[in-house]
Residue, then its C-alpha position, 0 to 999 in steps of 0.5 A: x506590471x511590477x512583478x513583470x518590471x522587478x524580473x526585467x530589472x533582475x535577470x540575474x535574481x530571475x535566473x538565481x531562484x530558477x536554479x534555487x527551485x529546480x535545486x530544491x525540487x530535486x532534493x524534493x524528490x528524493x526524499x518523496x516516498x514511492x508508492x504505488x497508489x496515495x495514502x488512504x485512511x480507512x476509519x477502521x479499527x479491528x479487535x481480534x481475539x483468538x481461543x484455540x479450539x472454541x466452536x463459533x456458539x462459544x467465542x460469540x457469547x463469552x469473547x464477542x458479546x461482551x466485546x461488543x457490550x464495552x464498545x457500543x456508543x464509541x464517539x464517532x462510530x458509524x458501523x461494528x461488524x462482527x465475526x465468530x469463527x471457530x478458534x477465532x472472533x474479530x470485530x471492526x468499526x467504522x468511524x466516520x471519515x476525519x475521525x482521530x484514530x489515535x484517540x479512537x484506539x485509546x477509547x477502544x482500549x479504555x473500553x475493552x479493560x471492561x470487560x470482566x474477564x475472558x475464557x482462560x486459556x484465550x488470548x489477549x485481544x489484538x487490536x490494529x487499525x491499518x485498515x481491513x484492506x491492507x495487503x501485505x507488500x511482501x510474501x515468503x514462503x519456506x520449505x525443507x530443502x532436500x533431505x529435511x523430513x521435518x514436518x514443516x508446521x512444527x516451524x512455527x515458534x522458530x519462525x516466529x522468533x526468528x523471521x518475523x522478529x526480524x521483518x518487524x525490527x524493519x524501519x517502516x514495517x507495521x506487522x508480519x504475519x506467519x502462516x500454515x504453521x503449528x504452535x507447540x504446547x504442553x498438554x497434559x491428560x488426566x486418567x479420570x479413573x486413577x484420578x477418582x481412585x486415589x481421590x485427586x480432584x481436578x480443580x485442585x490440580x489445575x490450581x497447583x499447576x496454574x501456580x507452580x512458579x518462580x517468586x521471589x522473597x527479597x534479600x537475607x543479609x548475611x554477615x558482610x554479604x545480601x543474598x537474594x531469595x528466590x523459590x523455585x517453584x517453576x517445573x520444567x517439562x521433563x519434572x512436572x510429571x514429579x510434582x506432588x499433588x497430594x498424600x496417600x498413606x504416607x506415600x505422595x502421588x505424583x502428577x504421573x500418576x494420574x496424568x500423560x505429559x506430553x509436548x505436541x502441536x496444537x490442532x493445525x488452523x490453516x495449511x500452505x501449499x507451494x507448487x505441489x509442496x507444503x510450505x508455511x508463508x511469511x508476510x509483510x506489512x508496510x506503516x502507513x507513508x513510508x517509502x515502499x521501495x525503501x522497506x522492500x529493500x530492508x525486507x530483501x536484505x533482511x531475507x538474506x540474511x536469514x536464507x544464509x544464516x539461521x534457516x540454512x542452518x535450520x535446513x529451510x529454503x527462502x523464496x520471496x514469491x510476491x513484491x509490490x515494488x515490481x509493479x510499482x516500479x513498472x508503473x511508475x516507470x511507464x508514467x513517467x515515460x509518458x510524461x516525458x514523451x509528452x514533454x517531447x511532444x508538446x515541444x515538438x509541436x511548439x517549434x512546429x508553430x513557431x518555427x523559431x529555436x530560441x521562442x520555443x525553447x523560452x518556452x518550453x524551459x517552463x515545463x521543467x520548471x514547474x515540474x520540478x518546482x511541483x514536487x517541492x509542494x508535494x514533500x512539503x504537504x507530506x504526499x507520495x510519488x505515485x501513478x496518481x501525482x506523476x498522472x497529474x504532472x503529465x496532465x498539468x505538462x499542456x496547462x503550464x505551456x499555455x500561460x508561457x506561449x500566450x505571453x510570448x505570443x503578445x510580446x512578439x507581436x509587439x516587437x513586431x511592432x517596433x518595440x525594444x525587446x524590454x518594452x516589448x516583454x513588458x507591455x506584452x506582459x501587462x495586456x495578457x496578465x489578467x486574462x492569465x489570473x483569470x484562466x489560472x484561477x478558474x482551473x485551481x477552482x475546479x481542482x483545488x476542492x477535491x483535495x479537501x474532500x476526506x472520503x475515500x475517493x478524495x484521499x485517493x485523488x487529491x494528489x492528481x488535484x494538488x498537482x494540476x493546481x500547482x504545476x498550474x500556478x507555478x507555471x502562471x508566475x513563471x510566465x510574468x517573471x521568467x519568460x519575460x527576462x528571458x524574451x527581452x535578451x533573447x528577441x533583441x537580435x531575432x529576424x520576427x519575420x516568419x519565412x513559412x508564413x505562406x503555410x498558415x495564410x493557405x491554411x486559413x484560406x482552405x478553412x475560410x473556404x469551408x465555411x464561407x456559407x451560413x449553411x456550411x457554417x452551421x453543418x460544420x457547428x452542428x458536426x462538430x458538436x454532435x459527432x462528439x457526443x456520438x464518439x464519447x457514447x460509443x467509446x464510453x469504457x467500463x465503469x470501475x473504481x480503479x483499473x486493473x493494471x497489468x501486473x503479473x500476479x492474479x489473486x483469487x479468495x475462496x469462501x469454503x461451507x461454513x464449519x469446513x474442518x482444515x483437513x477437509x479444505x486441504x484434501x478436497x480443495x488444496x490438493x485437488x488444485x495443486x493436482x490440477x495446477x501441476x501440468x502448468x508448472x511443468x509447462x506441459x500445459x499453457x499457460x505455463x505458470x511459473x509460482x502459485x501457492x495457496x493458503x489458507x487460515x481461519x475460514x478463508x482462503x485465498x491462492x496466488x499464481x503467476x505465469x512465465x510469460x508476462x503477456x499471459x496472465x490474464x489468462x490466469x484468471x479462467x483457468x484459476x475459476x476452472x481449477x477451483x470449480 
């Protein structure tokens, strides 16, 4: 075989591209973003839109039907599901699966421009396509330190401009989100008896301060010197109450006359509770392929800075109460234990059979080789270090040894035979490689396909496929290069006579024994094939999509009666749980819990909780149910 013959006659180049690989593969794996799970692209876009204080009756006919109008007939869209809240309407689409998202936001944009005109004082709508089910890598939570009786709501705007314009500055994070807070507003309420008595019509008050701004009227040169023409017209808040809104006898009437100016909170939309406290929760989301632990530690270094500088000063503690990273690490950590253990094993077993130091360590200096090699692909093909592609590495570690040790075992045999090791290496090469081509490419076809597959299941195990394919091919072209180089300068000298042959001629005898009856070998056949079966039905776990995992955090989402007021949701459920939870944050009560919080916004709430002991949070999940019920 040439390939084979060009290593024989290059060991120097054979072992120069070995270290080339594994140099690359480590550099490789540096720079692979560490996820817990592979990217999945969900085709989704969701428009939001919020108008404070409107019924559900309201935002659905003058926000999310018109919405819906502009964006029927999108290309490619396969579903539209929308929602109409109080204060709130939302819309997603679901596109179908390969979809260009970037187009598609365009047209969504193009489309929603449409629309002839929105409610005055709603917003803007907000449009996102990280998904519908993604989930903040990071939550915060902040509370007034000791001697602090500000209302924590009133935070808001401070936290907005001050936490969340500096979580979303992070390299890698898409959008943080605040919540439990309360915006501050100017509002103005009219007397409509003063109004009418002096004959002030209200649609002519909305027009003169909906137009009281600040223009500018270009330059005025004067002499030698431009001046710049600027008319105040803005109010601040301490002299709108002086704006003339009309004449009475000579006399003006002032804004004051007919109307209470006052700067207040708006109507609260959602509350937090953190063991026991009001609080107000700030979160994170991550972009889409970046490397969480990298963003985690901006996050951190970030939260930092803020609970020693500007909400210290503010009077305000900082406590990061949920980070992804912990779990990820924990995962990753216990994969790649097990990878290596299996490494360990797989070449315990080989001296086990061989019996020989240098034939197993000719061939388990494959397994290092192909997987290192593996992760050069994996960053060239834009993938992510995660549970899935180290699940695959672990699965490939039994694969790669079987190309190494069928060519090593027909090269010993011929040196056995009395061929130079050169010879030997080459021969024995050249019997074995198209069976090796053949079993190769029948395991690539098996798992190559899946990496093609766009759906959601496909996104999410194509790394596993990916991997076992690589690490699979890789091992096949070490095997008809490396090994062969290697064998024919390490058998030159080695005894080939096997001083335990003994043992395995004994052994075949006993399973000679065993079956040295057409009866015995038909039970044996007929054991080994059915007992299996049975095996395989009565072990049969669970069906799910992913496991569970083990992290020590339970979630839990409530869905309160529709119409369900904020204040109602937190006298009746918050507080009620936060009274039950209490002796298990004392630790008077098992299972001991360490944090909890509860949050609720729009019409949804959700609450987290996690145990002391880490070995006790699945009994989280009963006592949450029975809290809540």
């Amino acid at each position: 075989m040439k390939l084979t013959r060009l290593g024989l006659g290059n060991p120097v180049a054979v072992m120069v591209g070995v270290l080339l690989a594994i140099m690359f593969g480590l550099i490789s794996l540096e720079r692979l973003p560490v996820q817990l799970t592979p990217e999945v692209e969900l085709p989704e876009i969701t428009i939001t839109t919020v108008w404070r204080a409107a019924a559900p009756e309201e935002v659905e006919s003058e926000i999310v039907e018109p919405q819906e109008d502009v964006l029927r007939g999108l290309a490619g869209m396969t579903k539209i599901l929308a929602r109409a809240q109080r204060g709130r309407g939302s819309i997603t689409l679901t596109f179908q699966v390969g979809t260009d998202l970037r187009r598609a936001l365009l047209e969504v944009l193009s489309r929603l421009n449409r629309v002839q005109r929105y409610p005055a004082d709603a917003n803007e709508p907000v449009i996102n396509s990280i998904g519908g089910r993604s989930r903040a890598i990071a939550w915060f939570i902040l509370k007034p330190v000791a001697g602090n009786d500000r209302d924590v709501a009133s935070y808001q705007n401070y936290v907005e401009e001050v936490v969340q314009t500096r979580f979303e500055r992070i390299p890698g994070v898409a959008m943080s989100e605040v919540r439990g807070g309360r915006e501050s507003e100017l509002r103005i309420t009219f007397d409509p008896y003063k109004a009418a008595s002096l004959g002030i019509e209200l649609p002519r008050v909305a027009q003169l301060a909906g137009g009281a701004k600040n223009t500018s009227g270009g330059f005025a040169d004067v002499g030698k010197r431009r001046y710049t023409l600027r008319f105040a017209g803005q109010y601040n808040v301490d002299d709108l109450g002086e704006m003339v809104l009309d004449w009475r006898e000579g006399q003006p009437v002032y804004l004051r006359d007919v109307a209470d100016i006052e700067v207040r909170m708006v109507d609260r939309t959602g509350f937090v509770i953190q063991n026991g406290q009001a609080a107000m929760a700030v979160n994170a989301h991550r972009e889409t392929g970046v490397n969480v632990l990298e963003v985690m530690a901006g996050l951190r270094q970030a939260a930092e800075e803020l609970r020693e500088g500007p909400l210290k000063r503010a009077g305000l503690s900082f406590e990061q109460v949920y980070d992804e990273t912990r779990y990820i690490d924990r995962s990753i950590n216990m994969v790649s234990n097990n990878l290596l253990l299996g490494i360990l094993l797989a070449v315990g077993v080989l001296w086990w059979f061989f019996r020989k130091f240098r034939a197993t360590l000719m061939v388990a200096v494959a397994i290092p080789i192909c997987v290192v090699s593996t992760f050069m692909l994996l960053d060239a093909t834009g993938r992510t270090l995660n549970v899935i592609s180290l699940a695959g590495l672990a699965f490939a570690v039994g694969m790669v040894l079987d190309a190494a040790i069928v060519v090593l075992e027909s090269v010993v045999r011929l040196r056995e035979r009395g061929m130079s090791s050169a010879e030997a290496a080459d021969e024995g090469t050249r019997k074995v490689w198209g069976a090796l081509l053949a079993s190769t490419a029948t395991t690539v076809a098996i798992f190559l396909p899946i990496v093609f597959l766009k759906d959601e299941a496909g996104q999410l195990f194509a790394d596993l496929a990916l991997t076992i394919a690589a690490t699979v091919s890789i091992s096949l072209l070490v095997a008809v290069t490396v090994l062969p180089a290697a064998a024919s300068t390490w058998l030159r000298n080695v005894n080939m006579h096997d001083p335990h042959a003994h043992w395995w001629d004994a052994g075949s005898d006993f399973v000679m024994r065993l079956t040295d009856t057409p009866r015995r070998r038909a039970l044996w056949i007929l054991g080994l094939i059915t007992l299996p079966l049975i095996l395989a039905v009565w072990l049969k776990p669970e069906a799910d999509f992913l496991p569970n995992g083990n992290r020590n955090l339970v979630f839990a989402f409530i869905l309160p009666p529709p119409g369900s007021s904020v204040d109602t949701l937190e006298k009746e459920l918050g507080q009620v749980v936060a009274q039950r939870m209490q002796p298990y944050v004392d630790g008077t009560a098992e299972p001991a819990v360490d944090n909890y919080f509860f949050v609720a916004f729009g019409s949804g709430v959700f609450m987290g909780a996690r145990t002391v002991d880490p070995d006790k949070s699945d009994e989280l999940v009963p006592l949450i149910n029975r809290l809540i019920g």
